[in-house]
C-alpha positions as CSV (number, residue, x, y, z in Angstrom):
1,X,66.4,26.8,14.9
2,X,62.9,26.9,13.6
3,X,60.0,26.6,16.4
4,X,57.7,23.5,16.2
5,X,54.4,22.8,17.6
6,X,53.2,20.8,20.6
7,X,51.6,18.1,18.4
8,X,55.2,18.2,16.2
9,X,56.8,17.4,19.4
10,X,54.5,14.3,20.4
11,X,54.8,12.7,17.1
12,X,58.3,11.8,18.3
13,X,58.2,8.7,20.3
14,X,61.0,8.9,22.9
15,X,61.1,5.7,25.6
16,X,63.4,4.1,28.3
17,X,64.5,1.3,26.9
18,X,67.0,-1.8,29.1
19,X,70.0,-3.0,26.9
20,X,69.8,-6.6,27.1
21,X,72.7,-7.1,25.3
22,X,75.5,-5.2,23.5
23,X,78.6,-6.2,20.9
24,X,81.5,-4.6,19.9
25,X,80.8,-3.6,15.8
26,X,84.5,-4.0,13.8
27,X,83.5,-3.8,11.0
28,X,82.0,0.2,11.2
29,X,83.8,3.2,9.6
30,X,83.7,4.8,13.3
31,X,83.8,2.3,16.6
32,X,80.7,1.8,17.6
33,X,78.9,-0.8,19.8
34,X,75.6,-2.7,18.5
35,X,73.0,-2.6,21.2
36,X,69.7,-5.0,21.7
37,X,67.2,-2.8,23.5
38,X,63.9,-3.6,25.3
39,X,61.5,-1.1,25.0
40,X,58.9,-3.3,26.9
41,X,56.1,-5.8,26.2
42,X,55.2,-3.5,23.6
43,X,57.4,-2.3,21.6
44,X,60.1,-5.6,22.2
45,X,63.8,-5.6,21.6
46,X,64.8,-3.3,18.9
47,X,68.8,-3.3,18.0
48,X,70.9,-0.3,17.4
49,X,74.4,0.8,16.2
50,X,75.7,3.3,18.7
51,X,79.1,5.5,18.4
52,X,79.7,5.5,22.2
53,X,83.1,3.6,22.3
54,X,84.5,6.0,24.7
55,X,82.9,6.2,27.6
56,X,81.2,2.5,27.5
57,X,82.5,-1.1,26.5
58,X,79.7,-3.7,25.8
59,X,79.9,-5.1,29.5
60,X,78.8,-1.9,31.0
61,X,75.8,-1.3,28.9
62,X,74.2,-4.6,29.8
63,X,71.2,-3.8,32.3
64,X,71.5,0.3,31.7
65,X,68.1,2.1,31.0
66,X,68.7,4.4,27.9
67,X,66.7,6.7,26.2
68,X,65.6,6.1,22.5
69,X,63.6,7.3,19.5
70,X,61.1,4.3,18.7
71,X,59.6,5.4,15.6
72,X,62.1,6.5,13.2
73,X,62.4,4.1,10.1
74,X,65.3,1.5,10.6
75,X,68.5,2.4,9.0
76,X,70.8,0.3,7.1
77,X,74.4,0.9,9.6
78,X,77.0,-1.2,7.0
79,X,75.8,-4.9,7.4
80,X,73.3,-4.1,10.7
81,X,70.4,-2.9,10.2
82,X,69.5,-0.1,13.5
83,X,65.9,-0.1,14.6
84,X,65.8,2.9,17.2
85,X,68.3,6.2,17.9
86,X,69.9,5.6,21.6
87,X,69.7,9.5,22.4
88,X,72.8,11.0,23.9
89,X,74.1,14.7,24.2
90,X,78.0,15.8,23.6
91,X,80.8,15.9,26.4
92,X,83.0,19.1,26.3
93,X,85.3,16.6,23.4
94,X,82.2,15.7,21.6
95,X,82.1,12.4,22.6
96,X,78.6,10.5,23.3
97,X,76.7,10.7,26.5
98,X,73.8,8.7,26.9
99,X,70.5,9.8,28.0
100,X,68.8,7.8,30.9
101,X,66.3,8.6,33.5
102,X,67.9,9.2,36.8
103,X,65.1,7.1,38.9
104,X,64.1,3.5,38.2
105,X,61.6,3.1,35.6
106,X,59.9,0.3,33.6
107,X,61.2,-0.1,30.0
108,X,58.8,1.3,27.3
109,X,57.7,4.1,29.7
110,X,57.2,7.3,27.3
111,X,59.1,10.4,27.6
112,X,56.7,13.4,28.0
């Protein structure tokens, strides 16, 4: 992997977000779970189309701080349209982790 520069690095806007609320999605070509996250007074509520099915339903992601990229172009997921990457990292089957601070923080807070 190619090196990048410090200013390369803060051009990516990475934030705690709060899901306020989150829906199974059917009709995807993988399960996945559409999220509605809070990223503060801001930023706002920005939605997202996660692949996270196995280690969270809907009901458990309600209230969870997440981490998420803030400033990548939304992206057309089938008929939903995600506003922000909910950052995660693989478990040892490749399935989705989420990224979240381990203290209480206030949504929109920048990662640095």
């Amino acid at each position: 992997m190619s090196e990048i520069s410090f200013d390369d690095f803060l051009r990516v806007d990475i934030r705690v977000g709060r899901v306020t609320h989150a829906e199974d999605y059917p009709e995807a070509r993988k399960p996945a779970i559409k999220l509605w996250v809070d990223f503060g007074p801001d930023i706002g509520i920005r939605k997202s189309s996660a692949q996270i099915t196995r280690h969270y339903t809907p009901d458990s992601l309600v209230g969870r701080l997440v981490m998420g990229v803030v400033n990548f172009p939304p992206r057309q997921i089938g008929k939903f349209m995600s506003e922000v990457l909910i950052l995660g990292v693989p478990d040892d089957d490749g399935e989705v982790v989420l990224l979240a601070p381990d203290q209480a923080v206030s949504p929109g807070a920048r990662m640095f």
